[in-house]
N, CA, C, O and CB atoms as a CASP TS submission, in Angstrom:
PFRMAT TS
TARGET T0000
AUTHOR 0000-0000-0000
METHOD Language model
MODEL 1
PARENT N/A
ATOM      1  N   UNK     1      27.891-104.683  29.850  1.00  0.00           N
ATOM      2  CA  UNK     1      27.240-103.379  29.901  1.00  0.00           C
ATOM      3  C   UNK     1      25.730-103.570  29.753  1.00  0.00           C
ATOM      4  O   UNK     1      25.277-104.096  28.737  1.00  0.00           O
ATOM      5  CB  UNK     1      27.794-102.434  28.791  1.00  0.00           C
ATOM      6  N   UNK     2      24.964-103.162  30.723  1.00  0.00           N
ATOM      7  CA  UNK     2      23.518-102.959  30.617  1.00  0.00           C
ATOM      8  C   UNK     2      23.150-102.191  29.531  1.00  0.00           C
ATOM      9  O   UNK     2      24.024-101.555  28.941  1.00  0.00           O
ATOM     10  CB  UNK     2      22.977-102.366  31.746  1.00  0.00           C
ATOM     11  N   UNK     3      21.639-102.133  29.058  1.00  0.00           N
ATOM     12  CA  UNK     3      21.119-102.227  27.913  1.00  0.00           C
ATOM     13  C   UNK     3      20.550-100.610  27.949  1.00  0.00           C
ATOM     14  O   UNK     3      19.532-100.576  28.641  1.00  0.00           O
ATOM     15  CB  UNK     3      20.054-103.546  27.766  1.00  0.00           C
ATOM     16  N   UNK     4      20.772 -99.774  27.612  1.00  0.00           N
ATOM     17  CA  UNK     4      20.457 -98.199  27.511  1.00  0.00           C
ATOM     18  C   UNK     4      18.884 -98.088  27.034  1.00  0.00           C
ATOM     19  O   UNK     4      18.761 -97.436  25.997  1.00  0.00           O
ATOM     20  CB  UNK     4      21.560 -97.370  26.290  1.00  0.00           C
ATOM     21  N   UNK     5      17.765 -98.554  27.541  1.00  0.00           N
ATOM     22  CA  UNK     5      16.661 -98.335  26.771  1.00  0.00           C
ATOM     23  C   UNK     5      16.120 -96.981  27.087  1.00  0.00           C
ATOM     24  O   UNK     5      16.729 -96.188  27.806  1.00  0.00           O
ATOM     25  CB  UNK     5      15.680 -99.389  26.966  1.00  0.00           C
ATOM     26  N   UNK     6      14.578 -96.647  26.352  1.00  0.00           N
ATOM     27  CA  UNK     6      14.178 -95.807  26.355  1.00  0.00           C
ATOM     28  C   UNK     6      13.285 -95.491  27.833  1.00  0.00           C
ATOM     29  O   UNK     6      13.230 -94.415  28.429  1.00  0.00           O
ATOM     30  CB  UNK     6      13.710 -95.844  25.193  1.00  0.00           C
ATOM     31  N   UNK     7      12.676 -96.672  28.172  1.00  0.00           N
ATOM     32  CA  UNK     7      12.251 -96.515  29.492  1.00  0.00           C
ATOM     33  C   UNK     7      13.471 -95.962  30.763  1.00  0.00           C
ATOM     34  O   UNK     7      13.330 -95.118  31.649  1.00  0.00           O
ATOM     35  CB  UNK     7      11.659 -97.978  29.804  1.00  0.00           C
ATOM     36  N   UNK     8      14.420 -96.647  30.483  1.00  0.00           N
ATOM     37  CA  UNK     8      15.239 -96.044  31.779  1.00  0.00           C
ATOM     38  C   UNK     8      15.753 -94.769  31.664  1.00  0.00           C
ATOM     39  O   UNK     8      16.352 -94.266  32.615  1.00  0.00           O
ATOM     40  CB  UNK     8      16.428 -96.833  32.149  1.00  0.00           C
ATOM     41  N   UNK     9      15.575 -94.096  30.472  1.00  0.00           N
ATOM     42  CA  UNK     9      16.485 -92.803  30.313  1.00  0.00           C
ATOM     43  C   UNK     9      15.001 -92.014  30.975  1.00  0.00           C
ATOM     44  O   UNK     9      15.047 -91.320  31.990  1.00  0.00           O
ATOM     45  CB  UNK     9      17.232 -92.282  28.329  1.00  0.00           C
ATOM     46  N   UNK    10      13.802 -92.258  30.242  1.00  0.00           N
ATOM     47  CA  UNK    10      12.419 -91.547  30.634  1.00  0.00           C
ATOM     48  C   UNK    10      12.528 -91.694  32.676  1.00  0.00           C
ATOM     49  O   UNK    10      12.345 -90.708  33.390  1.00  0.00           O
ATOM     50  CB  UNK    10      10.695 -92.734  29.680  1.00  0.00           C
ATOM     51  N   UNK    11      12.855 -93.121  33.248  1.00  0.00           N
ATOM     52  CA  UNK    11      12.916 -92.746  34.416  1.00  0.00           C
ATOM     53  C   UNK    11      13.801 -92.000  35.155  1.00  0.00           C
ATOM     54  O   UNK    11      13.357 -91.558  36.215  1.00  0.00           O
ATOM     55  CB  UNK    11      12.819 -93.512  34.846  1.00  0.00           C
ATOM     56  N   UNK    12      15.020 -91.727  34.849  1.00  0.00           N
ATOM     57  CA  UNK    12      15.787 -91.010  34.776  1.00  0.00           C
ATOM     58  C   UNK    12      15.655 -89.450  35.008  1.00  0.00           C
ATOM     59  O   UNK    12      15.974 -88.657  35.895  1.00  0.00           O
ATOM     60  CB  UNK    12      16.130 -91.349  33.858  1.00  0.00           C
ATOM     61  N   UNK    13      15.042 -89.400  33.800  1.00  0.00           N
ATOM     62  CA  UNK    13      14.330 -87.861  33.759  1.00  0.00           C
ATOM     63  C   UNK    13      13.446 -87.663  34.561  1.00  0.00           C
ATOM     64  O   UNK    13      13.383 -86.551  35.084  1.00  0.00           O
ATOM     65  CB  UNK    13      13.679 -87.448  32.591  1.00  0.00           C
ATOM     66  N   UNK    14      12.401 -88.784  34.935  1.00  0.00           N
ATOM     67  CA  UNK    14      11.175 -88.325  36.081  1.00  0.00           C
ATOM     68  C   UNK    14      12.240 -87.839  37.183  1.00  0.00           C
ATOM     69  O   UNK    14      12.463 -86.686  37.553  1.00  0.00           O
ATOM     70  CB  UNK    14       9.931 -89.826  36.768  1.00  0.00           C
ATOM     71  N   UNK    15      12.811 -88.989  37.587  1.00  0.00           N
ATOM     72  CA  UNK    15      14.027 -88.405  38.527  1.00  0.00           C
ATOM     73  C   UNK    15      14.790 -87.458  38.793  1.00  0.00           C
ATOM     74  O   UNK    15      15.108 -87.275  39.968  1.00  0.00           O
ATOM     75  CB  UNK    15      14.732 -88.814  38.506  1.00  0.00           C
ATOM     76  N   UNK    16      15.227 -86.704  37.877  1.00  0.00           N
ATOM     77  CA  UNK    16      16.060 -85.903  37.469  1.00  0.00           C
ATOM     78  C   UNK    16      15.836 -84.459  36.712  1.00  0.00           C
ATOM     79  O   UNK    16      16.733 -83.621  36.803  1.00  0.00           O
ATOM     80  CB  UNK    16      16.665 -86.651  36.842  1.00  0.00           C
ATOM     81  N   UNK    17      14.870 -84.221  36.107  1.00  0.00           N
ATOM     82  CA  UNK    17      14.644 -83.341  35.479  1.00  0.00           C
ATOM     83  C   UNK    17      15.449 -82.930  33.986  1.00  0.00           C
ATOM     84  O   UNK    17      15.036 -82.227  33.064  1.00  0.00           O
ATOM     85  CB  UNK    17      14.697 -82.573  36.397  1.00  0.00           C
ATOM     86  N   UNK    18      17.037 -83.817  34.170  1.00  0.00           N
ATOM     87  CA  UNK    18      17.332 -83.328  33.297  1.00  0.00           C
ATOM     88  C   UNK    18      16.975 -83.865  31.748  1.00  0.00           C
ATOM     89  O   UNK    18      15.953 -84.503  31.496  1.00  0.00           O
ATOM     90  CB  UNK    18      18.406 -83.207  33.628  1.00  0.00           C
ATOM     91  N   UNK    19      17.842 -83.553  30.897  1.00  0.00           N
ATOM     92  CA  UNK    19      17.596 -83.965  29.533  1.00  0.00           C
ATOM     93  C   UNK    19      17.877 -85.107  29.270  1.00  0.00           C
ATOM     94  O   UNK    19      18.554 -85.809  30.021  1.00  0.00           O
ATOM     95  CB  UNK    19      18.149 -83.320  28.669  1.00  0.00           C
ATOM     96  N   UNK    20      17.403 -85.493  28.148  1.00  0.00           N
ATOM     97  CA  UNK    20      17.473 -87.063  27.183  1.00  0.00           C
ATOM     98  C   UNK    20      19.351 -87.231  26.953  1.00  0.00           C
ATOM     99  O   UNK    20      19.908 -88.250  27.361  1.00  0.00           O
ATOM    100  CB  UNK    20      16.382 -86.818  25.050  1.00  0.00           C
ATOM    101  N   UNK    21      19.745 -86.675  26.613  1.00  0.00           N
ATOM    102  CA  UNK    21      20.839 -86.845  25.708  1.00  0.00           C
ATOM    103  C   UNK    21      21.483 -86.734  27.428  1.00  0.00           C
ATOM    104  O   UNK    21      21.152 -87.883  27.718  1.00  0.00           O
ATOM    105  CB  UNK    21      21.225 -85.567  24.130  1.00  0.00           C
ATOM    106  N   UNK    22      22.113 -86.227  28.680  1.00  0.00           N
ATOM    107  CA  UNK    22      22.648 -85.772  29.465  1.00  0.00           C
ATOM    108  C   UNK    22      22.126 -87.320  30.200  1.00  0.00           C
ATOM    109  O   UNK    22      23.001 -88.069  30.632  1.00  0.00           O
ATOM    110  CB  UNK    22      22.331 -84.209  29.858  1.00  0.00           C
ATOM    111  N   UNK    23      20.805 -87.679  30.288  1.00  0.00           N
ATOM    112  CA  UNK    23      20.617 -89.036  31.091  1.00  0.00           C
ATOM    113  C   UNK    23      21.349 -89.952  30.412  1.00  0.00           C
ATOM    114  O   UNK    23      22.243 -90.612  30.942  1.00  0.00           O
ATOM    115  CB  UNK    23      19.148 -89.580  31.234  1.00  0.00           C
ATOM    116  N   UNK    24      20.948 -90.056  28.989  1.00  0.00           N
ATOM    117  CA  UNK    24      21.878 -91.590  28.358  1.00  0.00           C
ATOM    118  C   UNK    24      23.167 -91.530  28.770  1.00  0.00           C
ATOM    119  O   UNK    24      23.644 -92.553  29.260  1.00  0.00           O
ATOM    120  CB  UNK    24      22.055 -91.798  26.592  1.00  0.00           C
ATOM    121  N   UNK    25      24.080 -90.201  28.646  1.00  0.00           N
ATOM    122  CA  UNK    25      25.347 -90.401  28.892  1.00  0.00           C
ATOM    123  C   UNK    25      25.479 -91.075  30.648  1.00  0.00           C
ATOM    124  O   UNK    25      26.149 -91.997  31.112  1.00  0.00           O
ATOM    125  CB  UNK    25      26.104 -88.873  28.564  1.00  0.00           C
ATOM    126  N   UNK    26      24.531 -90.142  31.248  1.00  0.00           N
ATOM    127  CA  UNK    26      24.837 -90.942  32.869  1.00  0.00           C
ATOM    128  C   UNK    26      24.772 -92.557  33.002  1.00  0.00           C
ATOM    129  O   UNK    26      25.473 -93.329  33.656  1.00  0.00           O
ATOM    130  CB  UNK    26      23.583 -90.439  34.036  1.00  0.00           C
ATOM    131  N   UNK    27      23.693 -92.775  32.154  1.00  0.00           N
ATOM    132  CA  UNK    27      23.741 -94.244  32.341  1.00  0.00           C
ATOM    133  C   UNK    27      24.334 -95.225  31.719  1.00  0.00           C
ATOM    134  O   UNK    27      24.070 -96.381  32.050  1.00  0.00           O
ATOM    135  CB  UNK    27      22.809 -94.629  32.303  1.00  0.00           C
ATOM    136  N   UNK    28      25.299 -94.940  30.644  1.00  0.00           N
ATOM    137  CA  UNK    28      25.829 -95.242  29.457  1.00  0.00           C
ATOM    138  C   UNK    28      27.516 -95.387  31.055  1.00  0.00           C
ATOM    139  O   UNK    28      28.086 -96.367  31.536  1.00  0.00           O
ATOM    140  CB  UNK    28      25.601 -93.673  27.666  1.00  0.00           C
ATOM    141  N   UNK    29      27.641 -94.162  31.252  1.00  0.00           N
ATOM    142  CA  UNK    29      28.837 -94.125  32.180  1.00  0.00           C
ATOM    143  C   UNK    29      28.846 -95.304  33.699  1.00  0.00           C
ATOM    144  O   UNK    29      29.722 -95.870  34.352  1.00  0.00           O
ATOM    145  CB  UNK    29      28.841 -92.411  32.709  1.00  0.00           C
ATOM    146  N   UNK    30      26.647 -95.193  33.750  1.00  0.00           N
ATOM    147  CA  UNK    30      26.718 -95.868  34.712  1.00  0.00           C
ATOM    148  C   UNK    30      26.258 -97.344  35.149  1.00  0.00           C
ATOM    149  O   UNK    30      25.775 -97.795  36.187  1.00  0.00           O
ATOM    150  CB  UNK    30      26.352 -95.177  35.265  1.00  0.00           C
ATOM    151  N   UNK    31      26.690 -98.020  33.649  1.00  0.00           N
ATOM    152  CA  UNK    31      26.500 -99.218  32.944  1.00  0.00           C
ATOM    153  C   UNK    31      24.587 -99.539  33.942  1.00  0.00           C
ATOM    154  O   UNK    31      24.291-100.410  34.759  1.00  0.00           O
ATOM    155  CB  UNK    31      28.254-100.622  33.304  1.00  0.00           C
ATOM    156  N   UNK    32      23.772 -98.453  33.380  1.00  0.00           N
ATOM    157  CA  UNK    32      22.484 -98.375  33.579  1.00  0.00           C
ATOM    158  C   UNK    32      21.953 -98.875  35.125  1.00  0.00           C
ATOM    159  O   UNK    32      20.883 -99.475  35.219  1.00  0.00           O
ATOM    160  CB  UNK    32      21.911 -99.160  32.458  1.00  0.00           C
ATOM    161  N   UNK    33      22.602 -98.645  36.061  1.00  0.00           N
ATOM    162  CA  UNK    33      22.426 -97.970  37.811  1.00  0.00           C
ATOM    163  C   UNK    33      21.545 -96.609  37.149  1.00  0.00           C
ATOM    164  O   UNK    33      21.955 -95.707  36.419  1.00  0.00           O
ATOM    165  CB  UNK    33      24.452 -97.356  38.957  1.00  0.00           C
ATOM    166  N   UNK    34      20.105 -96.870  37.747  1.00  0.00           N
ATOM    167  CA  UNK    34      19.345 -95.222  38.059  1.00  0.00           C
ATOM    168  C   UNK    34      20.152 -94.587  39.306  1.00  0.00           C
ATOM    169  O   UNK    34      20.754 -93.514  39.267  1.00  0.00           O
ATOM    170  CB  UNK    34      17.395 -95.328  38.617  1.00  0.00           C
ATOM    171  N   UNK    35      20.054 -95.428  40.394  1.00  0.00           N
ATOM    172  CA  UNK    35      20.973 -94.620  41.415  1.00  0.00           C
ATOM    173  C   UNK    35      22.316 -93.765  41.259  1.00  0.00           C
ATOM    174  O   UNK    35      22.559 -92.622  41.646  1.00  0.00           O
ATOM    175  CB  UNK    35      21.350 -95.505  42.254  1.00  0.00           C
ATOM    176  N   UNK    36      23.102 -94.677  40.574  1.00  0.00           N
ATOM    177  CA  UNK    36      24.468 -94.046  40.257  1.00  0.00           C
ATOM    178  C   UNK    36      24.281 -92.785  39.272  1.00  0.00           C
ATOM    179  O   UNK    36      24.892 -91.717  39.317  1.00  0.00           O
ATOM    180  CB  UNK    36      25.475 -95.188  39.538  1.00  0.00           C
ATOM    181  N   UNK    37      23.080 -93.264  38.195  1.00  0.00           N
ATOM    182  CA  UNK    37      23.397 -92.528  37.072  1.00  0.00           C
ATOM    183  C   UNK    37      22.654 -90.968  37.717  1.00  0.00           C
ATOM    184  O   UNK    37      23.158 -89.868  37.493  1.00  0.00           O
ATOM    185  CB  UNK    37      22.681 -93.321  35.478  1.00  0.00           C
ATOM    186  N   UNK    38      21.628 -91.137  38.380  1.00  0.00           N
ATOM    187  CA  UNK    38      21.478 -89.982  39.076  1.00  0.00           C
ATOM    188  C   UNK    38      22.404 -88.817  39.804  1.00  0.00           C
ATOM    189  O   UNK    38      22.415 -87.613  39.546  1.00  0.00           O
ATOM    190  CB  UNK    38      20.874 -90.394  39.803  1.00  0.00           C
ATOM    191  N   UNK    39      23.058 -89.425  40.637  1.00  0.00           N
ATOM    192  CA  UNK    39      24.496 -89.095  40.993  1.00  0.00           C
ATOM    193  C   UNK    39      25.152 -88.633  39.981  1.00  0.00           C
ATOM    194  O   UNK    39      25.424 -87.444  39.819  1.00  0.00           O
ATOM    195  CB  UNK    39      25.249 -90.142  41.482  1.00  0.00           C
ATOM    196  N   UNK    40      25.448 -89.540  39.240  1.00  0.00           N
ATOM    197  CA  UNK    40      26.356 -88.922  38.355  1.00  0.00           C
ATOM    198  C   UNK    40      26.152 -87.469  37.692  1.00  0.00           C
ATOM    199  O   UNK    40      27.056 -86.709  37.344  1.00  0.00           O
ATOM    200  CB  UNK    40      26.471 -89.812  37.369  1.00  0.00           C
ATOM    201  N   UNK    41      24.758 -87.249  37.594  1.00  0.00           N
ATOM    202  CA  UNK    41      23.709 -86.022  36.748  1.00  0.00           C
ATOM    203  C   UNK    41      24.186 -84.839  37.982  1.00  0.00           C
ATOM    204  O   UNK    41      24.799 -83.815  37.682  1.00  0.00           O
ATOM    205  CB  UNK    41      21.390 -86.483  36.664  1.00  0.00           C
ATOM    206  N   UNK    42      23.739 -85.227  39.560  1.00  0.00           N
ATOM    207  CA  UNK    42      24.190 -84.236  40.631  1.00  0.00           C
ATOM    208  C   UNK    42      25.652 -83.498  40.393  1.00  0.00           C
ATOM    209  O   UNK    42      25.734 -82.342  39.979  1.00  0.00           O
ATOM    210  CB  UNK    42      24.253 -85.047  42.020  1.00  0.00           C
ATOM    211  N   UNK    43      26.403 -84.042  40.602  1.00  0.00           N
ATOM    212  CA  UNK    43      27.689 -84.052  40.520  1.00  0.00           C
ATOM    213  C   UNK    43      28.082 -83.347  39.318  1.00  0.00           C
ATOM    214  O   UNK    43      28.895 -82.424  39.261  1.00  0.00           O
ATOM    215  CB  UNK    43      28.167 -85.321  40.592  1.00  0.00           C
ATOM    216  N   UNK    44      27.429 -83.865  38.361  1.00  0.00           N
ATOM    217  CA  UNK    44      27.984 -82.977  36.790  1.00  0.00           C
ATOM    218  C   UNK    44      27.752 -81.849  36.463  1.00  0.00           C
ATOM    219  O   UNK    44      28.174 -81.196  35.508  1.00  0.00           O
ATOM    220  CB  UNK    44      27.561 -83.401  35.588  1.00  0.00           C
ATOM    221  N   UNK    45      26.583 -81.422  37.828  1.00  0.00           N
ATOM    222  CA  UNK    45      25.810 -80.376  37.594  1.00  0.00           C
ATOM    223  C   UNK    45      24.619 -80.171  36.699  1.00  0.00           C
ATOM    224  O   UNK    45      24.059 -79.075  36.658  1.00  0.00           O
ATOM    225  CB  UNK    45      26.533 -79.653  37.310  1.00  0.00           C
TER
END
């Protein structure tokens, strides 16, 4: 499992708009893929 830091959740959010706590879980799910974990944020709504 990739490493959940604070920089990737912050890029995440540039990306995404959404929240802190809603990115970690995407990337936490998306063993830290910005691509996927983005997706994953679309999709979840």
């Amino acid at each position: 499992m990739a490493e959940i830091n604070a920089e990737l959740v912050k890029q995440l959010r540039q990306m995404t708009g959404a929240g802190i706590m809603d990115c970690k879980k995407a990337l936490k799910e998306t063993n830290g893929d910005l691509e996927a974990a983005a997706e994953y944020l679309r999709k979840a709504g």
